[in-house]
Residue frames as a rotation matrix with the C-alpha (Angstrom) as fourth column:
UNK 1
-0.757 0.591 -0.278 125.34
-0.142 -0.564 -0.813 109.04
-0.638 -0.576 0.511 104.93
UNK 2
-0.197 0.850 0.488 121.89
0.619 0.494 -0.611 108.33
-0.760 0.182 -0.624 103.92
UNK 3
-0.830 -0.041 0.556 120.77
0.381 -0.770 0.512 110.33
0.408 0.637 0.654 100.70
UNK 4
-0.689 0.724 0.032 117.79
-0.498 -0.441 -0.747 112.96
-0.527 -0.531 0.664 101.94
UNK 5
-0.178 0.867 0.466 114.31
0.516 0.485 -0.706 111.77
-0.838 0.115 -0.533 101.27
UNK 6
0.692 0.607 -0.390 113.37
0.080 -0.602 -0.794 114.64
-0.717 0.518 -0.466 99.02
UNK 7
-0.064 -0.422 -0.904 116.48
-0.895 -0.376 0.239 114.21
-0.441 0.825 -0.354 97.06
UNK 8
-0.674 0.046 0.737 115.54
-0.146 0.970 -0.194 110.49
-0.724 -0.239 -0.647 96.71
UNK 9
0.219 0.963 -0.159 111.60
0.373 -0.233 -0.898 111.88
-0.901 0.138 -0.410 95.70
UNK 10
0.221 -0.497 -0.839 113.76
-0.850 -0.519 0.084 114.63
-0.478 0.695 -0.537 92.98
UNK 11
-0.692 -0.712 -0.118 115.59
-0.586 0.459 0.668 111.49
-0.421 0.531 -0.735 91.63
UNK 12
-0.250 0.724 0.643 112.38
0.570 0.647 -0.506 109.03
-0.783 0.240 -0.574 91.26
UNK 13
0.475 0.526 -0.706 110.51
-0.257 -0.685 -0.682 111.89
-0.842 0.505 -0.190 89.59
UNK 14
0.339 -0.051 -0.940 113.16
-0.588 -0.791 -0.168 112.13
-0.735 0.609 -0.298 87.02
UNK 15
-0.861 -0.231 0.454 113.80
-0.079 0.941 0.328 108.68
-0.503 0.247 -0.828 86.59
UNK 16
0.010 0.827 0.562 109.57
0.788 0.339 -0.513 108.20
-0.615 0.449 -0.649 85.87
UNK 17
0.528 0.209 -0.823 110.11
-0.375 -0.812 -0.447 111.40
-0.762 0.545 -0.350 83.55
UNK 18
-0.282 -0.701 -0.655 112.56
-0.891 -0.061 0.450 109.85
-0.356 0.710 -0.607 81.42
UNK 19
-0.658 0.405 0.634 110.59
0.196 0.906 -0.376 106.71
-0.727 -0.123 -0.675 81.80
UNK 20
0.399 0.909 -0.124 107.02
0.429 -0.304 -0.850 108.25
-0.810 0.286 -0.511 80.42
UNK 21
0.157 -0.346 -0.925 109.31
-0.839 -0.540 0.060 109.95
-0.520 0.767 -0.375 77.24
UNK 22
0.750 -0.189 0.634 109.04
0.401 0.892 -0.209 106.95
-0.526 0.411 0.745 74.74
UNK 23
0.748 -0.553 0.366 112.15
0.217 -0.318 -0.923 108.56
0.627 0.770 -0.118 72.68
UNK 24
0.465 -0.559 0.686 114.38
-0.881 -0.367 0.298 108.78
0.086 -0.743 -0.664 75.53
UNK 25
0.311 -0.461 -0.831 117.29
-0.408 0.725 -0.555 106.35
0.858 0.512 0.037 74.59
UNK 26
-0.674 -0.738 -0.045 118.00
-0.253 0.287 -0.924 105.87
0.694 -0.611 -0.380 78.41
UNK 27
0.298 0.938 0.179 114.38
-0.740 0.109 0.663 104.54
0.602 -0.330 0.727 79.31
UNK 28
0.230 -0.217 -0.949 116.08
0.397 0.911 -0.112 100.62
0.888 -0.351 0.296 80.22
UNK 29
-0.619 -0.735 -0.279 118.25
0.460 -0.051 -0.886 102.39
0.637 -0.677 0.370 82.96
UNK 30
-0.437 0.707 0.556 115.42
-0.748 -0.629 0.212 104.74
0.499 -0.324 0.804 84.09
UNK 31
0.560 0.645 -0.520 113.11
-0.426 0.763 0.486 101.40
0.710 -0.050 0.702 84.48
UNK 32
0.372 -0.426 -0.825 115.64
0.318 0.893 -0.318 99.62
0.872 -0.144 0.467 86.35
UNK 33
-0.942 -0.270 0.199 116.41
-0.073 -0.413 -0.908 102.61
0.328 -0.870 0.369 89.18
UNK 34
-0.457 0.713 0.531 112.89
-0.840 -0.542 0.005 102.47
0.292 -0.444 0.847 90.00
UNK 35
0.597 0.459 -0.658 112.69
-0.260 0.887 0.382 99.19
0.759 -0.057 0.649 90.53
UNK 36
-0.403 -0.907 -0.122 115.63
0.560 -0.139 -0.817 99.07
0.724 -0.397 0.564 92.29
UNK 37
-0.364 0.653 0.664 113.71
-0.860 -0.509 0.029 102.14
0.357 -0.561 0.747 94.67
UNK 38
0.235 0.932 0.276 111.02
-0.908 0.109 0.405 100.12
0.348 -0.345 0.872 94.90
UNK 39
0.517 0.199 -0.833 112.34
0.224 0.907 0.356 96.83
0.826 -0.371 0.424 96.07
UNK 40
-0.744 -0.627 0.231 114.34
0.052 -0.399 -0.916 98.97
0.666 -0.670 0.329 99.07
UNK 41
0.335 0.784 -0.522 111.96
0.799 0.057 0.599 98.87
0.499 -0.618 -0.608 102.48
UNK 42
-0.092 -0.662 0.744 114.74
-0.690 -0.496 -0.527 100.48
0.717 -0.563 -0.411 104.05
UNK 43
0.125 -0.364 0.923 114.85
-0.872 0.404 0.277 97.63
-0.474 -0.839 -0.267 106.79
UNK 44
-0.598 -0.773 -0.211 116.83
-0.780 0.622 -0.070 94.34
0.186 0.122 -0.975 106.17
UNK 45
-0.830 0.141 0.540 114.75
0.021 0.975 -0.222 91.89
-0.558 -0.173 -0.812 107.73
UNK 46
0.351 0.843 -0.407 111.60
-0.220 -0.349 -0.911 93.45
-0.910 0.409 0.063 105.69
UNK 47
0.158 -0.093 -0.983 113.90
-0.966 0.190 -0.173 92.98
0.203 0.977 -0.060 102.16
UNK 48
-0.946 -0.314 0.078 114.69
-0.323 0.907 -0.271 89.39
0.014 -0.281 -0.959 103.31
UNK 49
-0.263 0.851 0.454 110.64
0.205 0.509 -0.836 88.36
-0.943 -0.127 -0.309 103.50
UNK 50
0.631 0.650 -0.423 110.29
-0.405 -0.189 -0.895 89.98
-0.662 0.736 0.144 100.37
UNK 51
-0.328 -0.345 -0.879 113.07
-0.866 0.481 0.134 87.92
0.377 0.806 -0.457 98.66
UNK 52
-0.873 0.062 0.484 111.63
-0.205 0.854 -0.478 84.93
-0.443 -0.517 -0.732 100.52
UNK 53
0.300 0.936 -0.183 108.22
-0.093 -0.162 -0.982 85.67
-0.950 0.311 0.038 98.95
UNK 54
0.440 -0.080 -0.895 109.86
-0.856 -0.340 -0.390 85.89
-0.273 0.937 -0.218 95.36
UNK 55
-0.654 -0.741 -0.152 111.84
-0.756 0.649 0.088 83.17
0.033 0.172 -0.985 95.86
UNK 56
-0.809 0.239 0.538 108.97
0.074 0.948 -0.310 81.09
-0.584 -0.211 -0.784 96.35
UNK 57
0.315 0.756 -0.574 107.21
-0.440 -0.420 -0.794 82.55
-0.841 0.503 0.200 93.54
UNK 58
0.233 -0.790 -0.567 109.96
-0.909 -0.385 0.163 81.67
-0.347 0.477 -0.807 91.46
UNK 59
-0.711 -0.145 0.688 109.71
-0.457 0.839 -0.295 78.19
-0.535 -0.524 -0.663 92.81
UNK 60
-0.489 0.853 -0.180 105.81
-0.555 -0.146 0.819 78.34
0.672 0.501 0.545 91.74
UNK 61
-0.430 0.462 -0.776 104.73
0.902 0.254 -0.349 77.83
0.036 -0.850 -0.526 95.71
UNK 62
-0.310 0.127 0.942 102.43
0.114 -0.979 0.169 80.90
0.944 0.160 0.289 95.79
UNK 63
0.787 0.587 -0.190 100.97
0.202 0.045 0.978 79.70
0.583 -0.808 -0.083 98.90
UNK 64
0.279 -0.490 -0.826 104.32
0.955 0.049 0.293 79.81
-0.103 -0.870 0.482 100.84
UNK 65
-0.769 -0.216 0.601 104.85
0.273 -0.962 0.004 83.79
0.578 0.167 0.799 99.01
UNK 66
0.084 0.792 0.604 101.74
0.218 -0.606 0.765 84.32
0.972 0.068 -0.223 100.39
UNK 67
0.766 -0.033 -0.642 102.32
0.631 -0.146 0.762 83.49
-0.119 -0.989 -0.091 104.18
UNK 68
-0.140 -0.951 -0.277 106.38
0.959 -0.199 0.201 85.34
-0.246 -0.237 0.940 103.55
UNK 69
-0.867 -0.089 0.490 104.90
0.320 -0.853 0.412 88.30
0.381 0.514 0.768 101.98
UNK 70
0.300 0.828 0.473 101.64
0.108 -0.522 0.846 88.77
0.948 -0.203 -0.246 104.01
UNK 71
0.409 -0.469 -0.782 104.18
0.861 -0.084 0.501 88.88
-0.301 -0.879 0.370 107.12
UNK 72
-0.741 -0.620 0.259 105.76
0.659 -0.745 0.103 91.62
0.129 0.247 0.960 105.10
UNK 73
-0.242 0.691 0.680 102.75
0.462 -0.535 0.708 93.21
0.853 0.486 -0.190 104.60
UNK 74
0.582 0.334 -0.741 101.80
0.748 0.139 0.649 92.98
0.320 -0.932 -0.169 108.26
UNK 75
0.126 -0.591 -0.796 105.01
0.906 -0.258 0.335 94.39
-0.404 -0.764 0.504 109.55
UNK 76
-0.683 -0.713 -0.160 105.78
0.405 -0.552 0.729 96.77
-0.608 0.432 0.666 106.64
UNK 77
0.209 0.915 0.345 102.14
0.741 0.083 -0.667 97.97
-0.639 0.395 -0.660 105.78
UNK 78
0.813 0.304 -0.496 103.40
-0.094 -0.773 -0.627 101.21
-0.575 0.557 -0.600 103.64
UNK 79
-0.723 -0.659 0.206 105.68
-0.196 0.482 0.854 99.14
-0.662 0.577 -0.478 101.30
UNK 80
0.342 0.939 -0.026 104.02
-0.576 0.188 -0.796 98.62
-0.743 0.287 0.605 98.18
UNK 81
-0.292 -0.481 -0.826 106.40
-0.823 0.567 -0.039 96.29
0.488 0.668 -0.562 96.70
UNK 82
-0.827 0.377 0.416 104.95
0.010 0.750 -0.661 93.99
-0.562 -0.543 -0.624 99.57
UNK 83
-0.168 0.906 -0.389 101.69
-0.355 -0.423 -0.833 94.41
-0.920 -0.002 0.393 98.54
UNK 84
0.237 -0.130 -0.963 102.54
-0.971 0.002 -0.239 94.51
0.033 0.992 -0.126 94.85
UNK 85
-0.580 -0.656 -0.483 104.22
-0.639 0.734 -0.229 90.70
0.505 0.176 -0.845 95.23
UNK 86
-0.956 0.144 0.254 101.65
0.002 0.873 -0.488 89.09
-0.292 -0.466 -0.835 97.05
UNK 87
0.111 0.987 0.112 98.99
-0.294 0.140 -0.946 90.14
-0.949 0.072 0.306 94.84
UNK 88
0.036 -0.359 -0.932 101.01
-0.952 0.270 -0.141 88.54
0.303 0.893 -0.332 92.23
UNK 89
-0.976 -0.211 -0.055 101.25
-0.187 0.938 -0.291 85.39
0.113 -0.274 -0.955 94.54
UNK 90
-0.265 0.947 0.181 97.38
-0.381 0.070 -0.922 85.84
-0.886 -0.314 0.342 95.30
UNK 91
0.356 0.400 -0.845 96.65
-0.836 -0.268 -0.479 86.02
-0.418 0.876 0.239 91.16
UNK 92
-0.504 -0.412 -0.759 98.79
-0.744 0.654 0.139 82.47
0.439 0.635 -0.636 90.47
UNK 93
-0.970 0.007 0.244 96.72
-0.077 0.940 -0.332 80.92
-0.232 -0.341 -0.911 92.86
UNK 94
-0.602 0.593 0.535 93.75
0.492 -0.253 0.833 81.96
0.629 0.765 -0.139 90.75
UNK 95
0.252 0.413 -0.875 92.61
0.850 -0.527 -0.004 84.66
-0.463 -0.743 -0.484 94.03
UNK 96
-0.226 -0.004 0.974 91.50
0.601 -0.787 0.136 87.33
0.767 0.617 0.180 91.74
UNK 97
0.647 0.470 0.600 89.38
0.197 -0.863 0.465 89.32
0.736 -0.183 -0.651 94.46
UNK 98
0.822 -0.403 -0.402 92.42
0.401 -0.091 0.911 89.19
-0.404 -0.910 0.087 97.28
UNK 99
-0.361 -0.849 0.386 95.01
0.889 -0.188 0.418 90.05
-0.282 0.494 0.823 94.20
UNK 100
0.344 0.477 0.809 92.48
0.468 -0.834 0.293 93.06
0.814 0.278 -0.510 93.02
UNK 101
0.955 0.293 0.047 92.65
0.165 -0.657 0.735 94.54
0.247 -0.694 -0.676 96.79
UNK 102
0.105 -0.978 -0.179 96.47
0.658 -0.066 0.750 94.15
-0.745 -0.197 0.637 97.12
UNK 103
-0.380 -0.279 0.882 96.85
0.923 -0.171 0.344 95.78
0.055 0.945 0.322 93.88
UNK 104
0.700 0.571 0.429 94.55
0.382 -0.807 0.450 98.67
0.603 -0.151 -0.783 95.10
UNK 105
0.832 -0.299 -0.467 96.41
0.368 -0.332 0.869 99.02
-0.415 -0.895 -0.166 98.34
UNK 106
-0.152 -0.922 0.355 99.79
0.903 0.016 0.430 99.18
-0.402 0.386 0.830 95.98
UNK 107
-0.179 -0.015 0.984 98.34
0.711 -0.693 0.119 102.03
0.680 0.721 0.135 94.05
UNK 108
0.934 0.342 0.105 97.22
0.248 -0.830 0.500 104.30
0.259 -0.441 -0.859 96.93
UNK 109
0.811 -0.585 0.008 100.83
0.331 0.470 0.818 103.89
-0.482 -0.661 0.575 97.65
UNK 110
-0.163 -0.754 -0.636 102.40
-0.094 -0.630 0.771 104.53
-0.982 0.185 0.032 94.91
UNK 111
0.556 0.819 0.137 99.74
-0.070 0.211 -0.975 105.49
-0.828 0.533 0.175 92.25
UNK 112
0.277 -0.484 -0.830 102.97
-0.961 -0.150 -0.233 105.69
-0.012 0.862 -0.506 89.42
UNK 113
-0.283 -0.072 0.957 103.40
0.087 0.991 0.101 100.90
-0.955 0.112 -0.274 89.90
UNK 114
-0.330 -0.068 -0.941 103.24
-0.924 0.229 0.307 100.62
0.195 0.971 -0.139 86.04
UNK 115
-0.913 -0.387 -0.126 103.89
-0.350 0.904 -0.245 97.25
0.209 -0.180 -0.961 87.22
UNK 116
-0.444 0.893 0.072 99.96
-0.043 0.059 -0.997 97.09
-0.895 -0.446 0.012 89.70
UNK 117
-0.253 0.550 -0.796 98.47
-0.716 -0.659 -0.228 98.94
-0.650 0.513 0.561 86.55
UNK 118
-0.339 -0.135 -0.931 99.42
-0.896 0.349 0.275 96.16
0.288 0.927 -0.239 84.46
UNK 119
-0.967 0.034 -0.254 98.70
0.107 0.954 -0.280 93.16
0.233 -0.298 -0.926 86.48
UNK 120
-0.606 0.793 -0.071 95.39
0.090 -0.020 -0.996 94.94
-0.791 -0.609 -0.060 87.71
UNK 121
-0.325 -0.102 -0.940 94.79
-0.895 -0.290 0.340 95.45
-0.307 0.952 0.003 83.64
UNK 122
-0.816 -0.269 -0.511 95.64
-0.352 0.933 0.071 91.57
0.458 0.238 -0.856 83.25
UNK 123
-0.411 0.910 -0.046 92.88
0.575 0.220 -0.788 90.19
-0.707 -0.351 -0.614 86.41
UNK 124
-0.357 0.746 -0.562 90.29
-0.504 -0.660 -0.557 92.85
-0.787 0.084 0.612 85.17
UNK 125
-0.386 0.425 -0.819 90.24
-0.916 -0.073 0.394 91.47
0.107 0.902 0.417 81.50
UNK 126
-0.812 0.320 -0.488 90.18
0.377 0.926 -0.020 87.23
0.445 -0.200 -0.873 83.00
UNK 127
-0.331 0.857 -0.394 87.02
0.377 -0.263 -0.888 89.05
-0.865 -0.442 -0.237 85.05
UNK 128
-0.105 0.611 0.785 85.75
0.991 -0.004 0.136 90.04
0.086 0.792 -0.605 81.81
UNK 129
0.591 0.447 -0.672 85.88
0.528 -0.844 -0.096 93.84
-0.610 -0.298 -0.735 82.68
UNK 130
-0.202 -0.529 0.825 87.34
0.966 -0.245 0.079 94.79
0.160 0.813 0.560 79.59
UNK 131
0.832 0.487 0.266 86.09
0.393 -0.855 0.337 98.45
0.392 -0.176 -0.903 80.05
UNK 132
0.793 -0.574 0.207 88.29
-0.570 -0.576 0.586 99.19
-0.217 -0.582 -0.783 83.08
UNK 133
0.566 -0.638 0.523 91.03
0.477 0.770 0.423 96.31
-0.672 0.010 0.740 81.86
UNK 134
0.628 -0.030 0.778 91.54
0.729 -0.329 -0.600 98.86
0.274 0.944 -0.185 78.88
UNK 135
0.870 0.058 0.490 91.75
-0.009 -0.991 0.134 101.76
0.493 -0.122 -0.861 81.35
UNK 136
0.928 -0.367 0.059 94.32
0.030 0.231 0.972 100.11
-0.371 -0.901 0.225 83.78
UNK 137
0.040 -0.842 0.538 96.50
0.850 0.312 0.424 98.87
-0.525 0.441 0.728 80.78
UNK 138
0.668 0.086 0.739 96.04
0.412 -0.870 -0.271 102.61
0.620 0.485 -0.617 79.17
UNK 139
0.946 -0.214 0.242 97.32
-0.304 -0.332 0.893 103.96
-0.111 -0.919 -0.379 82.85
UNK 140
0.626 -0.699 0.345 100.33
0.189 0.566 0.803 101.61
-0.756 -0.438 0.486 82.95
UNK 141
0.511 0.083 0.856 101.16
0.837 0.182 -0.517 102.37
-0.198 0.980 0.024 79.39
UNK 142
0.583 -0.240 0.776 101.48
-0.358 -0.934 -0.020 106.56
0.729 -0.266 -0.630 80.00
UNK 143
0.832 -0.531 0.164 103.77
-0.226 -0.053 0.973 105.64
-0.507 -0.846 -0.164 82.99
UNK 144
-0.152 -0.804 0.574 105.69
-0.307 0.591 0.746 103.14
-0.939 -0.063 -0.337 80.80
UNK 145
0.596 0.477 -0.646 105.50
-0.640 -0.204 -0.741 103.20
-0.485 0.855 0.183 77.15
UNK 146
-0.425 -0.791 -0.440 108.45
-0.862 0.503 -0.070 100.85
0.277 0.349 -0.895 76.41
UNK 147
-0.580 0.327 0.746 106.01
-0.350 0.728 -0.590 97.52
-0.736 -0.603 -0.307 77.82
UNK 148
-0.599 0.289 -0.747 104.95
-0.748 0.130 0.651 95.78
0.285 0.948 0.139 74.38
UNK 149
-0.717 0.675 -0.173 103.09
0.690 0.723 -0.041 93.00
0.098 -0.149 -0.984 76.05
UNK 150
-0.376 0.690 -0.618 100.79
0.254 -0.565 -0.785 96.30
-0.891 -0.452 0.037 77.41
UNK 151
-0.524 0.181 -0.832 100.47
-0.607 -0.765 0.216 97.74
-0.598 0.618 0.511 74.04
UNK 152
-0.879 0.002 -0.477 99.34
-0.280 0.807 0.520 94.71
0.386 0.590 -0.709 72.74
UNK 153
-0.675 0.693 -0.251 96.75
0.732 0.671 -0.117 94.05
0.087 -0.263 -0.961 75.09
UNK 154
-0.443 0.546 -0.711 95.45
-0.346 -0.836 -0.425 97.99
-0.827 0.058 0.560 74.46
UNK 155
-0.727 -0.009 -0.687 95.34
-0.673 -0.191 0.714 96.93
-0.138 0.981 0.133 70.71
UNK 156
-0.819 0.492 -0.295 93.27
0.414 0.863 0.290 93.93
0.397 0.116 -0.910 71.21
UNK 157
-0.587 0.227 -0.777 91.38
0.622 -0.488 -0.613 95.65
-0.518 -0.843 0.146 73.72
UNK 158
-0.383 0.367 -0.847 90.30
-0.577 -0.811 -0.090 98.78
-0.721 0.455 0.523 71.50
UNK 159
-0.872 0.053 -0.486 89.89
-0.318 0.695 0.645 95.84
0.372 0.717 -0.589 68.71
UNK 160
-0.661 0.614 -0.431 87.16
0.721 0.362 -0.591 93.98
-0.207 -0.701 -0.682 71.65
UNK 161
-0.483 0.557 -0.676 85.30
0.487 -0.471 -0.736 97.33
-0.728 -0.684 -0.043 72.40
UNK 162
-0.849 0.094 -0.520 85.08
-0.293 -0.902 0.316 99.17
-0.439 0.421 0.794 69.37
UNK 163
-0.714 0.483 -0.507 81.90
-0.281 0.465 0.839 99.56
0.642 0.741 -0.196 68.87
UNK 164
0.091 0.695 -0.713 80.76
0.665 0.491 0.563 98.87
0.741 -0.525 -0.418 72.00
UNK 165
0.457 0.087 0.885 79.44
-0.164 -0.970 0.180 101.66
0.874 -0.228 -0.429 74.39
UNK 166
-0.503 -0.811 -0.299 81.77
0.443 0.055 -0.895 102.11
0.742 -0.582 0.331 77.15
């Protein structure tokens, strides 16, 4: 039998609580149910476009993720692991402003994507918007403090700005 939604909602929560606790020796496992979560559509042929879409990321065909994962998108518009994967296929083919709006759509969705935060962090600074590239990778950071490539690119970041009015 299915588990209820709201105990589903109860478990995330406490998964992104133990996540967001940087002293919490079970962060890895935390990280990994919510990913896990999040790559679940709940329909079969919907997780099947989205390994088709990875798999041809994987490949380094972003164009063919894009057509396998903007069918997902189509069919499965309130997935934001769709979303989230084809503005990662948008961003290798160097489609910053179609990877920005996927990356939006992912967060109204599910504004706790560490994952978005960071990649929308990543585009923002290649657009020179260090400002809001700071804020994004600040955001993604508080969700997910255990992400040393993020902390790094705060440190450089704060290193960039300081000094300069925001």
């Amino acid at each position: 039998m299915a588990q209820p939604l709201h105990a589903e909602t109860e478990g995330l929560d406490r998964q992104f609580g133990e996540l967001a606790d940087p002293g919490y020796a079970g962060w890895s496992r935390a990280e990994s149910e919510i990913r896990m979560a999040w790559s679940r559509s709940g329909s079969a042929p919907m997780d099947l476009l989205l390994k088709r879409g990875e798999d041809a990321l994987d490949a380094g065909d972003p164009a063919a993720a894009v057509e396998h994962l903007t069918a997902l998108t189509d069919h499965a518009p309130d997935f934001p692991e769709g979303w989230n994967a084809r503005a990662t296929a948008y961003a290798m083919s160097g489609e910053y402003g179609p990877a920005v709006a996927d990356l939006r759509r992912v967060l109204s969705l599910e504004p706790r994507h560490w994952g978005a935060l960071s990649t929308l962090g990543g585009l923002l600074d290649e657009m020179d918007d260090k400002p809001r590239a700071l804020a994004a990778f600040r955001a993604s950071f508080a969700l997910n403090p255990h992400q040393q490539d993020v902390k790094d690119a705060i440190v450089r970041l704060e290193k960039e700005l300081s000094g300069v009015a925001l």
